[in-house]
N, C-alpha and C positions, 0 to 999 in steps of 0.2 A: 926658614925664610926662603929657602933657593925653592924646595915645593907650593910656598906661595908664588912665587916671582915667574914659575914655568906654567901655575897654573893659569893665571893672570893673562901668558904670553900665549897659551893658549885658547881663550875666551879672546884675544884678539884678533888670535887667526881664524876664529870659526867666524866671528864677525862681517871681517873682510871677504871670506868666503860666499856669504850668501849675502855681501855687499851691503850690509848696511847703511842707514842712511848718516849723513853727516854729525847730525846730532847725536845718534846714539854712538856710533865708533867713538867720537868724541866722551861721550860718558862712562866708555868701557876703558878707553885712553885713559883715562884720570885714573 
């Protein structure tokens, strides 16, 4: 669960990184 949870926290940070749009950060959020 915890390497789900980092991988997850990860896929959010790459998100934010190349600044996704609302919608999708939102979908990767979920």
């Amino acid at each position: 669960v915890c390497h789900c949870y980092r991988e997850s926290e990860s896929v959010i940070r790459i998100i934010s990184a190349r600044k996704a749009t609302a919608n999708e950060a939102k979908f990767y959020r979920r």
